[in-house]
Chimera marker file (.cmm) of the C-alpha trace (Angstrom):
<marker_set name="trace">
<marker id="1" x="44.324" y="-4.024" z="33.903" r="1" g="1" b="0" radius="0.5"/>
<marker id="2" x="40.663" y="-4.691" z="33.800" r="1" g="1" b="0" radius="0.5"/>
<marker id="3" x="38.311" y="-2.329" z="35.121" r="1" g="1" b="0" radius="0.5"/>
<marker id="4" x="34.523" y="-3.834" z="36.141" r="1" g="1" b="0" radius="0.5"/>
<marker id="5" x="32.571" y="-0.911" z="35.928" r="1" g="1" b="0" radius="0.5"/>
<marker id="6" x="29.337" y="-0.919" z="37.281" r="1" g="1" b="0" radius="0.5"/>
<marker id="7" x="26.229" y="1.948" z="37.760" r="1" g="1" b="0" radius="0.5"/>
<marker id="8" x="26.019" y="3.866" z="41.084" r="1" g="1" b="0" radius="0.5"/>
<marker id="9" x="23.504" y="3.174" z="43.872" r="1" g="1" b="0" radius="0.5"/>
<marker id="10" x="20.540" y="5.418" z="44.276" r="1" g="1" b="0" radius="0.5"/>
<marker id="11" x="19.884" y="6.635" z="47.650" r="1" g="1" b="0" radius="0.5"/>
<marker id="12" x="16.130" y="7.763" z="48.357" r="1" g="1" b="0" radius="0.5"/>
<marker id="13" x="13.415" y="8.229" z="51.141" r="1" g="1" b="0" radius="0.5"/>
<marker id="14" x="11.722" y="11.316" z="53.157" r="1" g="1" b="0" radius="0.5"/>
<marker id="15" x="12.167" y="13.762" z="55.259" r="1" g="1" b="0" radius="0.5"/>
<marker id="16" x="11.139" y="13.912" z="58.541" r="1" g="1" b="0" radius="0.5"/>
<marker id="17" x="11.324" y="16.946" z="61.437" r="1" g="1" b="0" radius="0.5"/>
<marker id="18" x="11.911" y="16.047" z="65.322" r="1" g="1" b="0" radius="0.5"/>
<marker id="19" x="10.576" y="19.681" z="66.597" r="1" g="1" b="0" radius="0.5"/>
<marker id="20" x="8.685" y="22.210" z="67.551" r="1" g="1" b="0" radius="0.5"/>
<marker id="21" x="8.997" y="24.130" z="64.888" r="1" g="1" b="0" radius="0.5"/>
<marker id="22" x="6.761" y="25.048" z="62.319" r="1" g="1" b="0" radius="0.5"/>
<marker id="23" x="7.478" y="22.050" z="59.565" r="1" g="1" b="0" radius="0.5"/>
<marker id="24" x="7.859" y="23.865" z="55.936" r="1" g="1" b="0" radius="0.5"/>
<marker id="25" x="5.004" y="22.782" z="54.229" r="1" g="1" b="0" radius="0.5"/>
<marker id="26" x="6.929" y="22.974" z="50.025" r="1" g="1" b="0" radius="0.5"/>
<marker id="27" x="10.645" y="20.966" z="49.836" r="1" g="1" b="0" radius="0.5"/>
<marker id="28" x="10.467" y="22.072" z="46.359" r="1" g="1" b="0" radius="0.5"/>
<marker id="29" x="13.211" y="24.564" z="46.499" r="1" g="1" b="0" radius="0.5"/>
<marker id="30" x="15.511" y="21.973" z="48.700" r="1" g="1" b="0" radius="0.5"/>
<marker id="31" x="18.484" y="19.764" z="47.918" r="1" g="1" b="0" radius="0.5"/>
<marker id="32" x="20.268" y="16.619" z="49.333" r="1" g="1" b="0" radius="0.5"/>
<marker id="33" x="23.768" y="16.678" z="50.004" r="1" g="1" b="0" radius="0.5"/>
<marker id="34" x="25.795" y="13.378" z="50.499" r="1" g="1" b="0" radius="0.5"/>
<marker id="35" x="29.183" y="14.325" z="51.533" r="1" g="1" b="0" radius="0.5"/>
<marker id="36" x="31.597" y="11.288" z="51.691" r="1" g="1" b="0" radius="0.5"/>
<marker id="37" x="32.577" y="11.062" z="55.358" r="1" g="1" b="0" radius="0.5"/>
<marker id="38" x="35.823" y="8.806" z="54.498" r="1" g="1" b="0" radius="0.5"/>
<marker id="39" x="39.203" y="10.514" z="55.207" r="1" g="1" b="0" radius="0.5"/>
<marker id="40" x="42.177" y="9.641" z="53.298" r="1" g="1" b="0" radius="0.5"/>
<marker id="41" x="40.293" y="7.512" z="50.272" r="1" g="1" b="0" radius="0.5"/>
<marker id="42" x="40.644" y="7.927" z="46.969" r="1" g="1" b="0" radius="0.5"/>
<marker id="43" x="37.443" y="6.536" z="46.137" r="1" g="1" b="0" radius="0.5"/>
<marker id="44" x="35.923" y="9.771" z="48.033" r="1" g="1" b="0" radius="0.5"/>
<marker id="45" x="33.003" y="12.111" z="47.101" r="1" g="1" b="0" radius="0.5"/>
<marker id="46" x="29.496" y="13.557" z="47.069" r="1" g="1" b="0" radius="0.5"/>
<marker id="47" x="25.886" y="12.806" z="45.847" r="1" g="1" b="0" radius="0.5"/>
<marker id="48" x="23.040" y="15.503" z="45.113" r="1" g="1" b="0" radius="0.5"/>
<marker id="49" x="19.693" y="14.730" z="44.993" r="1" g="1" b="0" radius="0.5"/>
<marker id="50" x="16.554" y="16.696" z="44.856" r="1" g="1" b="0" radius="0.5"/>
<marker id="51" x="13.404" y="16.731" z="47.300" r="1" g="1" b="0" radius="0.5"/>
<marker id="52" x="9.975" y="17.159" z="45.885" r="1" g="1" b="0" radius="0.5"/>
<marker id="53" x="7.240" y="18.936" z="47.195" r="1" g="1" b="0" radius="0.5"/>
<marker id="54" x="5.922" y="15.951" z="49.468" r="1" g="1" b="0" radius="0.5"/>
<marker id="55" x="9.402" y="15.833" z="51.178" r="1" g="1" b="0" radius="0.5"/>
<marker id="56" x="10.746" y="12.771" z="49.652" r="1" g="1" b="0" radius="0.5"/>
<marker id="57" x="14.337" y="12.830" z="48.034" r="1" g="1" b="0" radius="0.5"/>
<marker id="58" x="16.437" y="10.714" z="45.382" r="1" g="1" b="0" radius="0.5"/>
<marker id="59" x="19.862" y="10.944" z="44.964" r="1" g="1" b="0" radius="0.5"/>
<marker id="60" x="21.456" y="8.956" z="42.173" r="1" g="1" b="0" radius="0.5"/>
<marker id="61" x="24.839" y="7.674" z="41.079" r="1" g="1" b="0" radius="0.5"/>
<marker id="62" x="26.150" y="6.903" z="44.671" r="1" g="1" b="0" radius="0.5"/>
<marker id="63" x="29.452" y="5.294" z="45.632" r="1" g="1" b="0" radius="0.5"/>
<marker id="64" x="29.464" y="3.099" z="48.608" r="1" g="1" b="0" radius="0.5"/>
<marker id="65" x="30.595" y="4.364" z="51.219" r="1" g="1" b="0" radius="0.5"/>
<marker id="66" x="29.771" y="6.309" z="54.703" r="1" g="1" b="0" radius="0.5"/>
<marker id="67" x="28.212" y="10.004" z="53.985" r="1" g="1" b="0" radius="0.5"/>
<marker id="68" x="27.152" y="12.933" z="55.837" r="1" g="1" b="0" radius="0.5"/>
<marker id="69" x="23.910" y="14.159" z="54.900" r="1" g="1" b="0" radius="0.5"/>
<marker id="70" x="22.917" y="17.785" z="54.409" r="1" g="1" b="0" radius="0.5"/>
<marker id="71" x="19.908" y="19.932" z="53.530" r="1" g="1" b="0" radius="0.5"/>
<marker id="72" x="20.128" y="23.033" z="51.632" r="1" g="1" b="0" radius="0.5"/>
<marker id="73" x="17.767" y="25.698" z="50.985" r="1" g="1" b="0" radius="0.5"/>
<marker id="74" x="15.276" y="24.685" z="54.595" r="1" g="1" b="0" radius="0.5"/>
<marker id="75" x="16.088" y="28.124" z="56.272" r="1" g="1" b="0" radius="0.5"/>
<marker id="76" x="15.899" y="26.943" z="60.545" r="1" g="1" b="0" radius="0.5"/>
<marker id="77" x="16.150" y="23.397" z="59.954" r="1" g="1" b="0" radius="0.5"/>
<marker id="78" x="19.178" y="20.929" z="59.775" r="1" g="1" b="0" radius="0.5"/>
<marker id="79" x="19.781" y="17.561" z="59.781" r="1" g="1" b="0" radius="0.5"/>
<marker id="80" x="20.083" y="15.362" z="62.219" r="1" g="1" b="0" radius="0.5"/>
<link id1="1" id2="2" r="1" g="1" b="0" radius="0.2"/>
<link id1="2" id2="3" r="1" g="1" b="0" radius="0.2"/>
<link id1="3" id2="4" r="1" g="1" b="0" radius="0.2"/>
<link id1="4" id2="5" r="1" g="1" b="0" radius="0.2"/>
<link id1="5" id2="6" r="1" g="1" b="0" radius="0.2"/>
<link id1="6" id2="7" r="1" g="1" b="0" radius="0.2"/>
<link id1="7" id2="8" r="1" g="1" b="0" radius="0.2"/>
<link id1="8" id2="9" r="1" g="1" b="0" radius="0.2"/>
<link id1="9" id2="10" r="1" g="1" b="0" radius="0.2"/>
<link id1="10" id2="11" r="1" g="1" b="0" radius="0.2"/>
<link id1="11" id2="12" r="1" g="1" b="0" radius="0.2"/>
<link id1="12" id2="13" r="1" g="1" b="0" radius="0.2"/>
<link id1="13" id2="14" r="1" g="1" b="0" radius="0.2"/>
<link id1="14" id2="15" r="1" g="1" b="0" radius="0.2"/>
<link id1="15" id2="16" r="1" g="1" b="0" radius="0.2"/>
<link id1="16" id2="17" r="1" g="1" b="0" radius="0.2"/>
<link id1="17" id2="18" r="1" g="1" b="0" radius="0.2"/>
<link id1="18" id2="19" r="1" g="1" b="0" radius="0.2"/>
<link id1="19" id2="20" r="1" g="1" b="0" radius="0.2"/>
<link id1="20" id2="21" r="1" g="1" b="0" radius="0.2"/>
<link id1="21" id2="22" r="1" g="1" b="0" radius="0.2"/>
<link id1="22" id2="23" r="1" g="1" b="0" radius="0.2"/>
<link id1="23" id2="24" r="1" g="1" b="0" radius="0.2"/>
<link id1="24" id2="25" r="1" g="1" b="0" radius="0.2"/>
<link id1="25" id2="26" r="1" g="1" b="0" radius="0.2"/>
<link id1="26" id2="27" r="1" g="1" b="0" radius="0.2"/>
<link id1="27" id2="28" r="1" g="1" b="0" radius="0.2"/>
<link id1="28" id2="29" r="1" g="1" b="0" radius="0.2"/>
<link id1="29" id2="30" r="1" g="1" b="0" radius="0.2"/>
<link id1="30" id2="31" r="1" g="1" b="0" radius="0.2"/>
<link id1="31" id2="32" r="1" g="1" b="0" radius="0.2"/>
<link id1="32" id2="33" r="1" g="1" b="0" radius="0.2"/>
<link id1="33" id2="34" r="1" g="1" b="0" radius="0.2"/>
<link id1="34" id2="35" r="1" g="1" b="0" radius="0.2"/>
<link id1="35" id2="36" r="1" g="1" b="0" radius="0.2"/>
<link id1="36" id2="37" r="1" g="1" b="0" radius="0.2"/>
<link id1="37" id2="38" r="1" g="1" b="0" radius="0.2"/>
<link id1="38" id2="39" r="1" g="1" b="0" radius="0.2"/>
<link id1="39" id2="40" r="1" g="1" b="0" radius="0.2"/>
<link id1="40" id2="41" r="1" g="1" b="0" radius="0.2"/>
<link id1="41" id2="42" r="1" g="1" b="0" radius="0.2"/>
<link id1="42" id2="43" r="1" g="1" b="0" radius="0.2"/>
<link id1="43" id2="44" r="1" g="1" b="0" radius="0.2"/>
<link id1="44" id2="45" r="1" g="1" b="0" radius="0.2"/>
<link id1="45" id2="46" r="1" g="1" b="0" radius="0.2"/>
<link id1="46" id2="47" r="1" g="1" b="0" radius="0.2"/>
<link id1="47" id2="48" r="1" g="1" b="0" radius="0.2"/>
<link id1="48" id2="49" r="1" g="1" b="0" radius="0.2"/>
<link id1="49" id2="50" r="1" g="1" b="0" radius="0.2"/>
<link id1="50" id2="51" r="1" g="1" b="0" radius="0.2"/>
<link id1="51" id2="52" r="1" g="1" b="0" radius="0.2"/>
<link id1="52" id2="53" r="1" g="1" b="0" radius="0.2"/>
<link id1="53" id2="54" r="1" g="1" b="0" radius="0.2"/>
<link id1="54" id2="55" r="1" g="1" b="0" radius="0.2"/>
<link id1="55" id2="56" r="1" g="1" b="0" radius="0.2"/>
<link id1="56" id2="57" r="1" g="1" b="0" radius="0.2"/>
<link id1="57" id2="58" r="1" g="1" b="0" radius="0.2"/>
<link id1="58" id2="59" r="1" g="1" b="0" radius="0.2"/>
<link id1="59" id2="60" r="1" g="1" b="0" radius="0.2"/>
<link id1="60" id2="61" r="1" g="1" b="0" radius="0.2"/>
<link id1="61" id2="62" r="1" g="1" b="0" radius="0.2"/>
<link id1="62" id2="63" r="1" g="1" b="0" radius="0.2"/>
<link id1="63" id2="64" r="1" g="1" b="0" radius="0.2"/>
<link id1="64" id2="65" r="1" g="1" b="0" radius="0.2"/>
<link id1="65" id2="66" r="1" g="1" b="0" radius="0.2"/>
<link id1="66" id2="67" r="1" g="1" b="0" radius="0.2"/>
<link id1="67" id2="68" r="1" g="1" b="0" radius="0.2"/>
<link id1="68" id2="69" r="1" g="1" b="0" radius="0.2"/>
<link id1="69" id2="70" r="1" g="1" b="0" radius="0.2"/>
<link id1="70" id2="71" r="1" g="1" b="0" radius="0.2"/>
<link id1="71" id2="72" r="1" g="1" b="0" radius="0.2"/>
<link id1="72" id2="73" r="1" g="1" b="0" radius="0.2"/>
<link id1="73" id2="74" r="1" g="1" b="0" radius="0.2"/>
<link id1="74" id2="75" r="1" g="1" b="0" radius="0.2"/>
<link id1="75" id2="76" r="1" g="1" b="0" radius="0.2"/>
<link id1="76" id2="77" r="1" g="1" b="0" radius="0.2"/>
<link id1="77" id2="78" r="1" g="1" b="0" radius="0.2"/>
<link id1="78" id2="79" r="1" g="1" b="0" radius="0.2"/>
<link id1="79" id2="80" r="1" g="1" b="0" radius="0.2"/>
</marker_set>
């Protein structure tokens, strides 16, 4: 058998808040959570990615696939 093997995606952008809320103002001390929505694969997993200061996030080594997105460590907030 011959395996292709080939590097994972990387899946980035920024937060954003829908609220009325007072928006934290550091990310620094928050993480990403990519939890593979897929029942039943094999090929099923997670990502983790940081979030800077500004908000924005990277997460690398992703499979393909469909994922549910967390945020830990933004006490009152969740995703949406």
């Amino acid at each position: 058998v011959q395996l292709m093997l080939q590097p994972g995606m990387t899946v980035s952008g920024r937060i954003a808040f829908d609220g009325t809320g007072q928006a934290p103002t550091d990310f620094s001390g928050a993480r990403i959570v990519l939890a593979s929505s897929t029942q039943g694969s094999v090929l099923s997993g997670s990502a983790m990615g940081n979030i800077d200061a500004d908000g924005k996030f990277r997460a690398p080594d992703v499979m393909p696939g469909r994922y549910k997105v967390q945020i830990i460590g933004l006490r009152g907030w969740r995703a949406r």
